[in-house]
N, CA, C and O atoms as a GROMACS GRO file, in nm:
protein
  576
    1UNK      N    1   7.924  16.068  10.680
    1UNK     CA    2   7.876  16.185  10.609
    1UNK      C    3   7.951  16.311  10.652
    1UNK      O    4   7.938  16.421  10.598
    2UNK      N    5   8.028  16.285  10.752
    2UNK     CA    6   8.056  16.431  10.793
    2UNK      C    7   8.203  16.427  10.750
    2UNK      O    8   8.284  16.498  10.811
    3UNK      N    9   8.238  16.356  10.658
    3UNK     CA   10   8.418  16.352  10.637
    3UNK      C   11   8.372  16.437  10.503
    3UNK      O   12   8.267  16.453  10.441
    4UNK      N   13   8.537  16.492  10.493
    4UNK     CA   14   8.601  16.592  10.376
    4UNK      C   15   8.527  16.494  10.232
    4UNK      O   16   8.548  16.374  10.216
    5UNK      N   17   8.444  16.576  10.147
    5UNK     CA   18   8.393  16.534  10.020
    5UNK      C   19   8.494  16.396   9.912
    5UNK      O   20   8.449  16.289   9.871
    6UNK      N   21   8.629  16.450   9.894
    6UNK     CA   22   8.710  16.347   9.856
    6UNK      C   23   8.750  16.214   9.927
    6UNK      O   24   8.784  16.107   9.876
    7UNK      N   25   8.741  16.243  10.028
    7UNK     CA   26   8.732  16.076  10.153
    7UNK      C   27   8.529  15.999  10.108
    7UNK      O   28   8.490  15.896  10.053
    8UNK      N   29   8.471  16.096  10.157
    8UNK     CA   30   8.339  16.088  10.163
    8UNK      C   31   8.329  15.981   9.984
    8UNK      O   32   8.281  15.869   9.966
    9UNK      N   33   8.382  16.059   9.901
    9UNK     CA   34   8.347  15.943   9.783
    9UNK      C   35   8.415  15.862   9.723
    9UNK      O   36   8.419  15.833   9.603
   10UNK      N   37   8.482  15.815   9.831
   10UNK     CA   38   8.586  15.677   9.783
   10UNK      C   39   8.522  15.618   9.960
   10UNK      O   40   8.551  15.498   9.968
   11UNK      N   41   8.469  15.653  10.056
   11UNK     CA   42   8.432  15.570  10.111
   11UNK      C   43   8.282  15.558  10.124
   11UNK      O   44   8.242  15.478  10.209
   12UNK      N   45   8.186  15.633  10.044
   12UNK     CA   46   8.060  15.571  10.034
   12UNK      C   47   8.023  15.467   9.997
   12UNK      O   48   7.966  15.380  10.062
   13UNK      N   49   8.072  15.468   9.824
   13UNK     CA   50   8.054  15.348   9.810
   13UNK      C   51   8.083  15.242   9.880
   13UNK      O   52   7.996  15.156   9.893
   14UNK      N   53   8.201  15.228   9.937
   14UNK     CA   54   8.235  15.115  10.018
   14UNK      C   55   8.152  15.060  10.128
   14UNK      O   56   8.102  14.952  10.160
   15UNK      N   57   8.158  15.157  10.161
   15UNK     CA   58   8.045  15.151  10.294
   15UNK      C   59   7.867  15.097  10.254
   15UNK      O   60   7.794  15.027  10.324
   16UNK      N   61   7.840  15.153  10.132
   16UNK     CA   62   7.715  15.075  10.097
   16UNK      C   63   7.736  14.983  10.041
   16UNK      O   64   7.622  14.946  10.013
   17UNK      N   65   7.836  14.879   9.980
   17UNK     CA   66   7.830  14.773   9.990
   17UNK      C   67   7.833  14.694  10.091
   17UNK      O   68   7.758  14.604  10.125
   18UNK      N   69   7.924  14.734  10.133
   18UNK     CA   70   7.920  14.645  10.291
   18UNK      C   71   7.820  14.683  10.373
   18UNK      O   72   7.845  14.626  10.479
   19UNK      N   73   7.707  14.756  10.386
   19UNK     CA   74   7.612  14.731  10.412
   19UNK      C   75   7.519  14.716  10.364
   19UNK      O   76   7.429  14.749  10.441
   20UNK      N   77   7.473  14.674  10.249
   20UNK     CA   78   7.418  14.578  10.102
   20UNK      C   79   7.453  14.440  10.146
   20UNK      O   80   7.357  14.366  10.168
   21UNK      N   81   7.568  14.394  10.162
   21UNK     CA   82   7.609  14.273  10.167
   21UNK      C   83   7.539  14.244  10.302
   21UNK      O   84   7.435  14.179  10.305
   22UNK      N   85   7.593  14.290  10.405
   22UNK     CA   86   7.527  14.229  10.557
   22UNK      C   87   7.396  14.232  10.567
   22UNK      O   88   7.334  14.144  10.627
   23UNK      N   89   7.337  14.337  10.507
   23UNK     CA   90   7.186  14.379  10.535
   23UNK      C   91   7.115  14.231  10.433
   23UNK      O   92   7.060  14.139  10.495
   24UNK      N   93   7.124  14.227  10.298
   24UNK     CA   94   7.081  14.137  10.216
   24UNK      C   95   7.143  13.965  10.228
   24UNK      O   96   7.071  13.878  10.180
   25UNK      N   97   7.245  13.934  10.277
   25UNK     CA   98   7.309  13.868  10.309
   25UNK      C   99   7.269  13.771  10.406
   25UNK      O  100   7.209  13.664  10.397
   26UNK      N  101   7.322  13.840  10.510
   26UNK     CA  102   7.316  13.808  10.657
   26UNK      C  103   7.183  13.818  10.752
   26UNK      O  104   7.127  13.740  10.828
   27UNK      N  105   7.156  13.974  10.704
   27UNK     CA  106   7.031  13.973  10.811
   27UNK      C  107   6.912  13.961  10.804
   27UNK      O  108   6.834  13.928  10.893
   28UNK      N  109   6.887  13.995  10.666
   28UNK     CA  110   6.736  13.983  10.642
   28UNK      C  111   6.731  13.839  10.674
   28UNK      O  112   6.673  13.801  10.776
   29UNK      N  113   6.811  13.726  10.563
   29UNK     CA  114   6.790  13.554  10.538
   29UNK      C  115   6.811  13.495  10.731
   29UNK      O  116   6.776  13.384  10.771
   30UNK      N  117   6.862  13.581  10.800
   30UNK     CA  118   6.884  13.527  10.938
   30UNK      C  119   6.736  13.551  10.996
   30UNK      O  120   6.676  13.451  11.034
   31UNK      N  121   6.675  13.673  11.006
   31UNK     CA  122   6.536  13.696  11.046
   31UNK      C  123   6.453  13.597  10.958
   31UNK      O  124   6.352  13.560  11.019
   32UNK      N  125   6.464  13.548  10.846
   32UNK     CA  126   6.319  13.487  10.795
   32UNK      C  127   6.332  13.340  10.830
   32UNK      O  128   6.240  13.257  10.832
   33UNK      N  129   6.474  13.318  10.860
   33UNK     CA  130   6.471  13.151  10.879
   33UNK      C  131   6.452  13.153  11.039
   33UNK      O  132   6.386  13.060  11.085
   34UNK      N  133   6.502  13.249  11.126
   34UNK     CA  134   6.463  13.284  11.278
   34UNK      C  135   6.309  13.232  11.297
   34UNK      O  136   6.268  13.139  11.365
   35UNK      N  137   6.242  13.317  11.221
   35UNK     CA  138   6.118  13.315  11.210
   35UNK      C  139   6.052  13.184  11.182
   35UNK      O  140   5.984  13.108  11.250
   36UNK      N  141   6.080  13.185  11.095
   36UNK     CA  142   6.066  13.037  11.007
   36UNK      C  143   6.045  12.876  11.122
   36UNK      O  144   5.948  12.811  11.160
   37UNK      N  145   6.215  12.865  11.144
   37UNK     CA  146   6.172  12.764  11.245
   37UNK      C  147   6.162  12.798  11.383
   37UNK      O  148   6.173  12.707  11.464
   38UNK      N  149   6.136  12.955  11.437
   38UNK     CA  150   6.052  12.981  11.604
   38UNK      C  151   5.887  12.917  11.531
   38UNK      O  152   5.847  12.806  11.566
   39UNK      N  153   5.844  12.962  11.478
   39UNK     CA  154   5.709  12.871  11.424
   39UNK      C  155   5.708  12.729  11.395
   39UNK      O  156   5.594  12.683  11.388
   40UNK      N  157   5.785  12.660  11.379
   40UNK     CA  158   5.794  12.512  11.330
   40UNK      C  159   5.803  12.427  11.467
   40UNK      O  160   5.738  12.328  11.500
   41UNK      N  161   5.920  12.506  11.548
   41UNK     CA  162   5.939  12.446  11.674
   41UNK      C  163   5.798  12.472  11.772
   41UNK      O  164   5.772  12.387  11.858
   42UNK      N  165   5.706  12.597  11.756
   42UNK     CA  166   5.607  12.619  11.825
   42UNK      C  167   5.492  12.508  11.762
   42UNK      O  168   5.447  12.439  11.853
   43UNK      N  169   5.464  12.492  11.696
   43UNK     CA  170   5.373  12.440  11.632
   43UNK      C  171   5.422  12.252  11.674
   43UNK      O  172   5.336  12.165  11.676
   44UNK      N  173   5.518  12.232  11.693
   44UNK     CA  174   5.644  12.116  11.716
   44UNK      C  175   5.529  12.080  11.902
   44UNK      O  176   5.461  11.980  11.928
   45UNK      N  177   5.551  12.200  11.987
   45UNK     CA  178   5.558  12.178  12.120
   45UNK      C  179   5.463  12.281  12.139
   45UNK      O  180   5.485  12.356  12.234
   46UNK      N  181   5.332  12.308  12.051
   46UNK     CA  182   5.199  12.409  12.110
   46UNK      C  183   5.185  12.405  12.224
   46UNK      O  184   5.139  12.514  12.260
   47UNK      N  185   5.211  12.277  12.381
   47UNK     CA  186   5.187  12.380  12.483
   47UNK      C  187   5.283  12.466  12.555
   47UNK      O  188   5.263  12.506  12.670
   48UNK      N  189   5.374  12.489  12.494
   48UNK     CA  190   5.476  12.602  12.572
   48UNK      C  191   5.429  12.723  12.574
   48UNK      O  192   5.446  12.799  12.669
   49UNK      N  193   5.322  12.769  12.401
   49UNK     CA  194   5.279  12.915  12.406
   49UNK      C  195   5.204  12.942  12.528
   49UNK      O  196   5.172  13.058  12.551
   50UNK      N  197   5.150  12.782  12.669
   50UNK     CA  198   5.084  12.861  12.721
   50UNK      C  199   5.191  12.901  12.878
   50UNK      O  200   5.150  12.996  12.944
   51UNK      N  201   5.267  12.860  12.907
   51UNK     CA  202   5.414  12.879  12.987
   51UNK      C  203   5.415  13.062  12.981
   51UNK      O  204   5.385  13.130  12.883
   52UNK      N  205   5.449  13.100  13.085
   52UNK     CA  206   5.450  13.269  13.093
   52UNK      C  207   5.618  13.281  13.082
   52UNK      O  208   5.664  13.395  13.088
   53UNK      N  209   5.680  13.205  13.070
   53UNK     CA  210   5.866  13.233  13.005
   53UNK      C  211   5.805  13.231  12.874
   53UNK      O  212   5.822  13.344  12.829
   54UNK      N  213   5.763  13.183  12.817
   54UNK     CA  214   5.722  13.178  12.672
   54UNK      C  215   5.662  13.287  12.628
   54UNK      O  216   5.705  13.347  12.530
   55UNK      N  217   5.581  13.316  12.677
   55UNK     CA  218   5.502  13.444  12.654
   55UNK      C  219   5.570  13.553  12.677
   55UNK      O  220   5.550  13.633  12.585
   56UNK      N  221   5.632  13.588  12.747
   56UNK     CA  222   5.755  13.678  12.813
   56UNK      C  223   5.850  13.689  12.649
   56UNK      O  224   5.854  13.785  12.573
   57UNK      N  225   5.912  13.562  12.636
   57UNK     CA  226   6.034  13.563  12.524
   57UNK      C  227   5.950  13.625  12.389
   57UNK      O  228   6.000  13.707  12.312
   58UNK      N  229   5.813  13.569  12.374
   58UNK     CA  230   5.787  13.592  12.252
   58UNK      C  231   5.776  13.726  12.232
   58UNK      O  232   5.819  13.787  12.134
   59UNK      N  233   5.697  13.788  12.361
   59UNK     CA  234   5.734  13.933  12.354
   59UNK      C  235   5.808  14.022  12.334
   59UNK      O  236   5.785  14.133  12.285
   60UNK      N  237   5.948  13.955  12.392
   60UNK     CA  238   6.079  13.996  12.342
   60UNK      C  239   6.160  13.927  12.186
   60UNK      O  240   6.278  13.917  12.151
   61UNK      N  241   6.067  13.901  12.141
   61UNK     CA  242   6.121  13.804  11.996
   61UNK      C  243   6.018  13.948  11.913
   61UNK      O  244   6.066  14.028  11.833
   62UNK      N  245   5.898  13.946  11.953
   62UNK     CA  246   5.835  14.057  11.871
   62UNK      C  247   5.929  14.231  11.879
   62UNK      O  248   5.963  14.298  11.781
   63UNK      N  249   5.941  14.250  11.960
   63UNK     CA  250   6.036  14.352  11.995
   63UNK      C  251   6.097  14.354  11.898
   63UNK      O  252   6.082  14.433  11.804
   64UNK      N  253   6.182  14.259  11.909
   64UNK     CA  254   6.327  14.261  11.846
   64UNK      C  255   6.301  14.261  11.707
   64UNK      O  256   6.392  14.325  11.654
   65UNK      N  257   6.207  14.212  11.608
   65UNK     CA  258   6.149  14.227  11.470
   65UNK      C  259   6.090  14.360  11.447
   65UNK      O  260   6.084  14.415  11.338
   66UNK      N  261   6.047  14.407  11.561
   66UNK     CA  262   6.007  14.583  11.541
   66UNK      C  263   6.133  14.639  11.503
   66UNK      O  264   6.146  14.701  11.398
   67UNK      N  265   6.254  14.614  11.606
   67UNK     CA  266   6.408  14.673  11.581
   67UNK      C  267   6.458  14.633  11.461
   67UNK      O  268   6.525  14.714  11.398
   68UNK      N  269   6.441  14.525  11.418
   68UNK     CA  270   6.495  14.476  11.300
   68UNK      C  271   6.394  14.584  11.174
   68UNK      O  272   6.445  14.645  11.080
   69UNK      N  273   6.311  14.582  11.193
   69UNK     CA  274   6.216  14.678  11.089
   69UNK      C  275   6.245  14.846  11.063
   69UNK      O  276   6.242  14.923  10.966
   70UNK      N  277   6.274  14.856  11.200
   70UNK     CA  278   6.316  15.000  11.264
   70UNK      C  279   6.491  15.026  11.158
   70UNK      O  280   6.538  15.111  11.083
   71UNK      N  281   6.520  14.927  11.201
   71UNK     CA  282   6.699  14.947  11.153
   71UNK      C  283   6.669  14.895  10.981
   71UNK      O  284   6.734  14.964  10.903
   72UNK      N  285   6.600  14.810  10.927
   72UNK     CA  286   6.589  14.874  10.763
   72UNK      C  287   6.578  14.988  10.774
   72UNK      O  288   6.679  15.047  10.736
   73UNK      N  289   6.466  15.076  10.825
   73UNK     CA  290   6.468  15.202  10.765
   73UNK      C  291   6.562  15.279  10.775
   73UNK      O  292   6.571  15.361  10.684
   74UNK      N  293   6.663  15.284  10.880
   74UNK     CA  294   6.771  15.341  10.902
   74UNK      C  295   6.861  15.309  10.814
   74UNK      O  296   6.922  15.409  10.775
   75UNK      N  297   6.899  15.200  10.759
   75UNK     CA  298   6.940  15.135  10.626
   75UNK      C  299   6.902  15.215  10.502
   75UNK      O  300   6.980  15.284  10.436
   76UNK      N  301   6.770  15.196  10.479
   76UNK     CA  302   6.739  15.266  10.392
   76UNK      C  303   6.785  15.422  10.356
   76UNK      O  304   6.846  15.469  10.259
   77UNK      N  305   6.738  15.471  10.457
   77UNK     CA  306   6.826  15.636  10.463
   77UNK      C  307   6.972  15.636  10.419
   77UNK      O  308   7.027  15.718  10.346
   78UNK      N  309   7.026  15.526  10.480
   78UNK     CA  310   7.193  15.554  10.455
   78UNK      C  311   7.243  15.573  10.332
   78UNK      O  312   7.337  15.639  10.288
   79UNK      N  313   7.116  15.463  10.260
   79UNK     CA  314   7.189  15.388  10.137
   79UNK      C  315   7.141  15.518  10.042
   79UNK      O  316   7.205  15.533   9.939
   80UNK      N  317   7.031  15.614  10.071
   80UNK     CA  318   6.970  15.750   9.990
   80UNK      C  319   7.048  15.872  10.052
   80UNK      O  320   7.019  15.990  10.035
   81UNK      N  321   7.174  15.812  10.142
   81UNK     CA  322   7.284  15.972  10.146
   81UNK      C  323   7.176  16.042  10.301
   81UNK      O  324   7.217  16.148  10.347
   82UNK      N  325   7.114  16.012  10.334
   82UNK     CA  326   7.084  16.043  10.474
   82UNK      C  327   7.061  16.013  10.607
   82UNK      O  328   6.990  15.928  10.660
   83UNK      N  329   7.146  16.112  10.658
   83UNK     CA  330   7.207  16.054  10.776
   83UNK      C  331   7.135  16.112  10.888
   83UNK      O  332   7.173  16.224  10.923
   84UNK      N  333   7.030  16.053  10.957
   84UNK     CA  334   6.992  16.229  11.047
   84UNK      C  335   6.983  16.138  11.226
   84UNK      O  336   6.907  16.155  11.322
   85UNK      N  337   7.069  16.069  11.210
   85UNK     CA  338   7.134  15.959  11.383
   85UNK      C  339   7.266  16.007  11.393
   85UNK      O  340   7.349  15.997  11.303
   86UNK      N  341   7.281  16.047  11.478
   86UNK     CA  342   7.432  16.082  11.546
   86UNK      C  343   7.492  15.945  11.551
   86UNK      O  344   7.415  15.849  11.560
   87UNK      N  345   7.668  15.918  11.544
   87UNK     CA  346   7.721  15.765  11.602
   87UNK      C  347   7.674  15.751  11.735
   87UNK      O  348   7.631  15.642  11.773
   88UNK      N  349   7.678  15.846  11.807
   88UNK     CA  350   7.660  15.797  11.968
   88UNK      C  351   7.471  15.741  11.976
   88UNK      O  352   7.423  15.651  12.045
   89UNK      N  353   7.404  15.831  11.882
   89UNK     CA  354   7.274  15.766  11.906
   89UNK      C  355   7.283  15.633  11.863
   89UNK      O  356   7.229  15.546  11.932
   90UNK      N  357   7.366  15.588  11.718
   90UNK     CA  358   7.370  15.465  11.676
   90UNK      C  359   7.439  15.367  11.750
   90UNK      O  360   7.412  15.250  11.720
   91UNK      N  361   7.514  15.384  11.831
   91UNK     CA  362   7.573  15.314  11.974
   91UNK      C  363   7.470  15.278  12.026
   91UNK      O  364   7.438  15.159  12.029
   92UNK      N  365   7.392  15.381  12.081
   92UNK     CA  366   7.277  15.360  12.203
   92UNK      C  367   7.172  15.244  12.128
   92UNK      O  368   7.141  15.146  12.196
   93UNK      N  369   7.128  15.255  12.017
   93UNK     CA  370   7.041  15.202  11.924
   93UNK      C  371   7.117  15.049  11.910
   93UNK      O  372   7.057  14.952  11.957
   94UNK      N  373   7.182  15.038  11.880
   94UNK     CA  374   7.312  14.879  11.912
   94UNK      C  375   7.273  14.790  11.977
   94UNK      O  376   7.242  14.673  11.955
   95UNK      N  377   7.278  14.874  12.089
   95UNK     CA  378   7.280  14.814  12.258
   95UNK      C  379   7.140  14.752  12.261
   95UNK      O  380   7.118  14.632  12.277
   96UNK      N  381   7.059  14.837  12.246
   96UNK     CA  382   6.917  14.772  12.248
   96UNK      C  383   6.844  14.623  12.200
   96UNK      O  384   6.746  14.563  12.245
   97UNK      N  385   6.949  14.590  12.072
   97UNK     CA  386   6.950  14.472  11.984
   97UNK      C  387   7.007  14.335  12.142
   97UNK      O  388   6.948  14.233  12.179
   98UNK      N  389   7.117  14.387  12.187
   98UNK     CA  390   7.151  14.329  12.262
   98UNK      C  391   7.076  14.299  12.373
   98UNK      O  392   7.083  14.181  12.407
   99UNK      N  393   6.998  14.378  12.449
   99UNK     CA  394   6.913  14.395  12.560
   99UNK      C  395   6.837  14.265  12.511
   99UNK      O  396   6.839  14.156  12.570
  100UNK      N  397   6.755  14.299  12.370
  100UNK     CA  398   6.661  14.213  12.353
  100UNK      C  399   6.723  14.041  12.304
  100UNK      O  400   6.663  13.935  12.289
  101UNK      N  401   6.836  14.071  12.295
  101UNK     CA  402   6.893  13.932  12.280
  101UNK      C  403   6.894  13.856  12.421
  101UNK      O  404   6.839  13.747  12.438
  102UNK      N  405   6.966  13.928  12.525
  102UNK     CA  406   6.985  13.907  12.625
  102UNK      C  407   6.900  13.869  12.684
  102UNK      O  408   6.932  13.771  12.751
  103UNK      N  409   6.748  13.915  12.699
  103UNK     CA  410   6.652  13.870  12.743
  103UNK      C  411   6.562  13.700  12.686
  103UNK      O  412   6.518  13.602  12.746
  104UNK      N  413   6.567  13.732  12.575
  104UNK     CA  414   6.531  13.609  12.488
  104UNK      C  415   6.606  13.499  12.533
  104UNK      O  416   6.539  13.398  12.552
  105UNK      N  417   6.732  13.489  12.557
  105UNK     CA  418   6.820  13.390  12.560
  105UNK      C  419   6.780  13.366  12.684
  105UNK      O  420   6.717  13.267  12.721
  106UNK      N  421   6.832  13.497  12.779
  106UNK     CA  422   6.776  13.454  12.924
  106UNK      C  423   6.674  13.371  12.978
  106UNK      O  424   6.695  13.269  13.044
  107UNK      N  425   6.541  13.429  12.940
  107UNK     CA  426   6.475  13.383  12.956
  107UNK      C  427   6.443  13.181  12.924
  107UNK      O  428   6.396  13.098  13.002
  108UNK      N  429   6.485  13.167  12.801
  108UNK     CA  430   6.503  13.000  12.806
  108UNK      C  431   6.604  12.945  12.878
  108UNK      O  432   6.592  12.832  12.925
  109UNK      N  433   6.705  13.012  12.895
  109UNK     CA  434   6.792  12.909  13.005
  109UNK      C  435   6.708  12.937  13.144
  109UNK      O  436   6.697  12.824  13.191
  110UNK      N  437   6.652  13.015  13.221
  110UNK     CA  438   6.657  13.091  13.333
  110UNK      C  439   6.494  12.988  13.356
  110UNK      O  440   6.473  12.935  13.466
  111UNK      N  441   6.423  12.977  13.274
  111UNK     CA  442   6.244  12.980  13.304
  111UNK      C  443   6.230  12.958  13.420
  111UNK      O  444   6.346  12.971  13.460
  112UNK      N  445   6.185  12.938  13.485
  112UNK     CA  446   6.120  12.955  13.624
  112UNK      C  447   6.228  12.930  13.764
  112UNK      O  448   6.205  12.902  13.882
  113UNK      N  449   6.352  12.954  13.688
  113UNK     CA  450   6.470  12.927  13.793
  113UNK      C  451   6.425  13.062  13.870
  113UNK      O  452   6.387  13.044  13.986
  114UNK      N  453   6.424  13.194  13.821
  114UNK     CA  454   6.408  13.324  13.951
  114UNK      C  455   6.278  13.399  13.898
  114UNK      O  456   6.257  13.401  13.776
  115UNK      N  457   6.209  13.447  13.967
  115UNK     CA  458   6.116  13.556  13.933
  115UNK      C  459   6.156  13.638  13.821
  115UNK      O  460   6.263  13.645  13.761
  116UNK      N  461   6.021  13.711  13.803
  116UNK     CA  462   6.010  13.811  13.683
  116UNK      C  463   6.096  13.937  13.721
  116UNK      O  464   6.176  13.990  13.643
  117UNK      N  465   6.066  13.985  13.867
  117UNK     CA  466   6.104  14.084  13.938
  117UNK      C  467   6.280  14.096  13.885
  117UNK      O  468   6.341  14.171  13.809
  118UNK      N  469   6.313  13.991  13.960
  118UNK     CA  470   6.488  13.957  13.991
  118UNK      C  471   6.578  13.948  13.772
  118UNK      O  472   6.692  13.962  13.728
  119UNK      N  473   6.450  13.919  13.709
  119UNK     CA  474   6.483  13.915  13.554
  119UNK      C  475   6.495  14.062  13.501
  119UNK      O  476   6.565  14.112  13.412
  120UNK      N  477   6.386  14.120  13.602
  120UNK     CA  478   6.399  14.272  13.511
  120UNK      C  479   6.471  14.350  13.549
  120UNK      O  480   6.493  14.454  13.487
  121UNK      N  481   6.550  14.309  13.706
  121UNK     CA  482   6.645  14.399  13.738
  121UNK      C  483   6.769  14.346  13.682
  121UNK      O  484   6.859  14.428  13.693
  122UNK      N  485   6.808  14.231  13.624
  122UNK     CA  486   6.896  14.192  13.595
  122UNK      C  487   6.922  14.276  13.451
  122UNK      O  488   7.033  14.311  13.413
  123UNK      N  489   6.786  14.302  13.375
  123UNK     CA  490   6.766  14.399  13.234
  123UNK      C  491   6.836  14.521  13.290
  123UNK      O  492   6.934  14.577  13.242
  124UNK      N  493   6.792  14.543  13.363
  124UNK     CA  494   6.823  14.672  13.378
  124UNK      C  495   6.949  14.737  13.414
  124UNK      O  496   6.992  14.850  13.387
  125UNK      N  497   7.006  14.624  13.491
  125UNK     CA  498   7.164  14.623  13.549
  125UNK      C  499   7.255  14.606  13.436
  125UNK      O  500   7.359  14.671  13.425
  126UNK      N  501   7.211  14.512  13.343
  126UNK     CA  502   7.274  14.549  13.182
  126UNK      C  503   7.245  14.626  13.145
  126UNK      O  504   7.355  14.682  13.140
  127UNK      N  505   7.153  14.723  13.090
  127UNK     CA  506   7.132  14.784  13.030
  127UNK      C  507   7.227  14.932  13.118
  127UNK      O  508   7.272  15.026  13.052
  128UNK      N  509   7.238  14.924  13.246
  128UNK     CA  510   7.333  15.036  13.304
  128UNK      C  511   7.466  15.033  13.226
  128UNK      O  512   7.524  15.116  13.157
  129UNK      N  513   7.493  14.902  13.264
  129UNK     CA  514   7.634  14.842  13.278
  129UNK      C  515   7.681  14.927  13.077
  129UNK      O  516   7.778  14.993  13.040
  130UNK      N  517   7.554  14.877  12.999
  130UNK     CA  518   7.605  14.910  12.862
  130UNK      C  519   7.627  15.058  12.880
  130UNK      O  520   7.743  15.099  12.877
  131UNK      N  521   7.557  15.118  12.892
  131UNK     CA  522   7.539  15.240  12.924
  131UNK      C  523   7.657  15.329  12.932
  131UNK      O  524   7.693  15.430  12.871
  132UNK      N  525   7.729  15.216  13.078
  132UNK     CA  526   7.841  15.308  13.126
  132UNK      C  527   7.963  15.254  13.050
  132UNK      O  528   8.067  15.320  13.040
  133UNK      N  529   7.949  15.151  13.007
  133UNK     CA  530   8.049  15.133  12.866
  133UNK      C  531   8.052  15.242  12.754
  133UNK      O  532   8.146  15.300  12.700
  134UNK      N  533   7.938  15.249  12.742
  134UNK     CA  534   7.939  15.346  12.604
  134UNK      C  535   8.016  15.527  12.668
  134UNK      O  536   8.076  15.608  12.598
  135UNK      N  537   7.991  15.537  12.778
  135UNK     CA  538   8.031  15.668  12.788
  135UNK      C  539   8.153  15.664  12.835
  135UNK      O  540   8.217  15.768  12.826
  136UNK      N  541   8.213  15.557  12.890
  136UNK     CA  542   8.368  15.552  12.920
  136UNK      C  543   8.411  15.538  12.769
  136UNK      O  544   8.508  15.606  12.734
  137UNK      N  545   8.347  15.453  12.669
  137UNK     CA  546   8.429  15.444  12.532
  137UNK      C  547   8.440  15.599  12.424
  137UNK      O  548   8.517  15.646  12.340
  138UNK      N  549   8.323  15.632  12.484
  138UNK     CA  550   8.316  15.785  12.453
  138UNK      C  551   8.408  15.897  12.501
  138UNK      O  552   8.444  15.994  12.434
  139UNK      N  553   8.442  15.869  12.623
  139UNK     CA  554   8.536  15.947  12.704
  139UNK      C  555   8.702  15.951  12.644
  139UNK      O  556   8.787  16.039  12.631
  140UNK      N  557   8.691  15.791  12.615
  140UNK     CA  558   8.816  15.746  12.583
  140UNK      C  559   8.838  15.777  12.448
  140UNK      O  560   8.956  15.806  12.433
  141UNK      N  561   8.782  15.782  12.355
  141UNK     CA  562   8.794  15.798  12.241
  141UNK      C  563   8.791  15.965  12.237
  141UNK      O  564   8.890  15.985  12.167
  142UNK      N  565   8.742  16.082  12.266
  142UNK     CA  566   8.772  16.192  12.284
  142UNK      C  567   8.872  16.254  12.324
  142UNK      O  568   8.886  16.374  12.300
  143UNK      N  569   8.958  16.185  12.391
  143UNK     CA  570   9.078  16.229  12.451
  143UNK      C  571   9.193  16.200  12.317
  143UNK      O  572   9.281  16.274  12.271
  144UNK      N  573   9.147  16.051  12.277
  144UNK     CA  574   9.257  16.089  12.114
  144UNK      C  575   9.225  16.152  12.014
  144UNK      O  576   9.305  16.166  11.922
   0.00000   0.00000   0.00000
């Protein structure tokens, strides 16, 4: 939104297709079949819901469908010409998708291999680590 008006309308459109395509495409049909068989497989092996890795992941599976809900609406805005997220907030907002991936995954390989404690500092040590990625890529990209 913030480019010269004649760039701005030879690359809007573009840009809302290609995010038309991924959004309708890719992500919604990826969340409903996600969904789809995390219920088939639960219902498959009912006593895992009572396992506290399980309970843990699902928490972080609900999360991550809040973010997924959160980022339509951000979608939505784009596709109605408003923009009111900075790129660097949409960086930071990124990362978060990842956090909650990271944890989900973690958590089924990891289950009762280390404490909760030693899991959340491991969150958190990523979540630095992204952190200081994003502001070195920031750094770096300012200088050109």
């Amino acid at each position: 939104m913030d480019k010269p008006e004649h760039e701005r309308r030879i690359l809007k459109p573009q840009l809302d297709l290609m995010a038309y395509r991924l959004w309708y495409i890719i992500t919604w049909p990826s969340a409903v079949l996600t969904l789809i068989f995390g219920i088939w497989v639960l219902t498959y092996r009912w006593g895992y819901i009572e396992l506290p890795f399980m309970q843990a992941k699902l928490f972080f599976v609900v999360l991550l469908y809040a973010y997924h809900l959160k980022c339509h609406a951000i979608y939505a805005k784009l596709q109605q010409g408003i923009c009111a997220w900075s790129s660097g907030q949409l960086r930071l907002w990124n990362e978060a998708s990842t956090l909650l991936l990271f944890a989900i995954v973690f958590l089924i390989v990891a289950k009762n291999l280390m404490s909760m404690v030693w899991g959340i500092a491991g969150l958190i040590g990523l979540a630095a680590l992204l952190m200081l990625g994003i502001k070195l890529y920031k750094t770096i990209r300012s200088r050109n």
